[in-house]
C-alpha positions as CSV (number, residue, x, y, z in Angstrom):
1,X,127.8,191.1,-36.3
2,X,127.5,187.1,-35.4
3,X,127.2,186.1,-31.9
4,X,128.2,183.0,-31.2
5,X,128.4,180.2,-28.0
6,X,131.3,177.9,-28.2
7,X,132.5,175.3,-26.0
8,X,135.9,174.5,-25.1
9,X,138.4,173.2,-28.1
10,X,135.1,174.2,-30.3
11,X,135.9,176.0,-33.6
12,X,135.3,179.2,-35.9
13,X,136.2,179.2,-39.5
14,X,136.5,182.5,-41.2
15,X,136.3,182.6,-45.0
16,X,137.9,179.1,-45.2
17,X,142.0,180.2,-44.2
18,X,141.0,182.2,-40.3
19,X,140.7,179.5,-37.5
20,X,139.2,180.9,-34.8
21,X,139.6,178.3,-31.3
22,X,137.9,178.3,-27.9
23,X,141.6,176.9,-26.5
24,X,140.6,177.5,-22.8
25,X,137.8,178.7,-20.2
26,X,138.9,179.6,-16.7
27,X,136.3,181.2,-14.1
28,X,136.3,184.9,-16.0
29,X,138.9,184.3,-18.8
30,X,138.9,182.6,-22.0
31,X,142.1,181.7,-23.9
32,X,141.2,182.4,-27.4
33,X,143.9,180.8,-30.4
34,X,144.0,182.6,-33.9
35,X,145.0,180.5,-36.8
36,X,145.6,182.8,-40.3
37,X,147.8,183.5,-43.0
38,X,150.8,185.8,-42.7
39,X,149.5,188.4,-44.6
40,X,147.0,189.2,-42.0
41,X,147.2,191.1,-39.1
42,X,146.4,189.3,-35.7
43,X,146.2,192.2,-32.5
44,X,144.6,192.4,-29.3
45,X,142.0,195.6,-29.7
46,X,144.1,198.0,-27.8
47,X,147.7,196.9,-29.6
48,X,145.7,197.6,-33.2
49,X,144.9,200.9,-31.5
50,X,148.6,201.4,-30.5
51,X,149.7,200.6,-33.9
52,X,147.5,203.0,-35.6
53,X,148.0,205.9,-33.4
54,X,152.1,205.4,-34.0
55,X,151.3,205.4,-37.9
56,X,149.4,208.4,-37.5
57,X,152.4,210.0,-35.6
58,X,155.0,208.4,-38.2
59,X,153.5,210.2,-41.3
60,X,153.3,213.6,-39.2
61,X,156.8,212.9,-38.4
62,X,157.6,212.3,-42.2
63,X,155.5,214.9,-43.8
64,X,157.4,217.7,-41.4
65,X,160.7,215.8,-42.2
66,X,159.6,216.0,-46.0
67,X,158.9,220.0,-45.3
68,X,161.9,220.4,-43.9
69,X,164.1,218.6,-46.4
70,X,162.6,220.9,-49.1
71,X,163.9,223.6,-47.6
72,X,167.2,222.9,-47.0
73,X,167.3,221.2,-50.7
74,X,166.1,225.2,-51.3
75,X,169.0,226.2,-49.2
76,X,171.5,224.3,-51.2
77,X,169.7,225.8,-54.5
78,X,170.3,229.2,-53.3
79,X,173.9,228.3,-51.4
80,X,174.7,227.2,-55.1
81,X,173.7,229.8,-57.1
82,X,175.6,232.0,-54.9
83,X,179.1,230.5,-55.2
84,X,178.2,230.2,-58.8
85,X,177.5,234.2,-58.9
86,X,180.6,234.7,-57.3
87,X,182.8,232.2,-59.1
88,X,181.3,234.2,-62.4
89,X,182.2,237.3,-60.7
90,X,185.5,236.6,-59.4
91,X,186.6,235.4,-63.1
92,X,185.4,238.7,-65.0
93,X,187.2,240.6,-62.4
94,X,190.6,238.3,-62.9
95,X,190.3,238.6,-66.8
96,X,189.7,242.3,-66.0
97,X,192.9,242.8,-64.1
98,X,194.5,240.1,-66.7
99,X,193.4,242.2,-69.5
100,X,194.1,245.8,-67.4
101,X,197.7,244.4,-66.7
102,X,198.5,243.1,-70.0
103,X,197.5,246.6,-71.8
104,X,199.3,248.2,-69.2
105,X,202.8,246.1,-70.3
106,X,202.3,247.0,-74.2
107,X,201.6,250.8,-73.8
């Protein structure tokens, strides 16, 4: 950690592309102005700490979403395989009767 004392309109350069400006000094306040490229993030402490905690909840959010869409993917599996069973069934049964029906006719 670096401590420094700056005046007002004095400057901080961080790694050559962060600005860092004393913009102004009031009784117990300073105004503080952040210069950096877009790809950085610029928070007060306790926004970062909002942030974070609502990325924490997003990802529980999504893994139980995740958990949840597996199972009714599952759901649909089995829902499938059912219709598919019975659609099966249901034609062995017609040729069955088809077959049933038609030797009934020639005898």
């Amino acid at each position: 950690m670096l401590a420094l004392s700056r005046r007002e309109g004095e400057r901080i350069v961080i790694g050559g592309n962060i600005v860092i400006e004393i913009h102004k000094i009031r009784e117990n306040r300073v105004v503080v102005t952040v210069s950096a490229p877009n790809a950085i993030s610029i928070d007060r402490e306790e926004v970062s700490h909002r942030r974070q905690d609502n990325v924490v909840r997003t990802k529980s959010r999504r893994k139980n979403h995740r958990r949840s869409l597996k199972e009714v993917v599952r759901e649909m599996d089995v829902s499938y395989a059912r219709r598919s069973l019975c659609f099966e069934r249901d034609k062995l049964l017609d040729g069955e009767i088809l077959h049933g029906e038609m030797g009934a006719m020639t005898h």
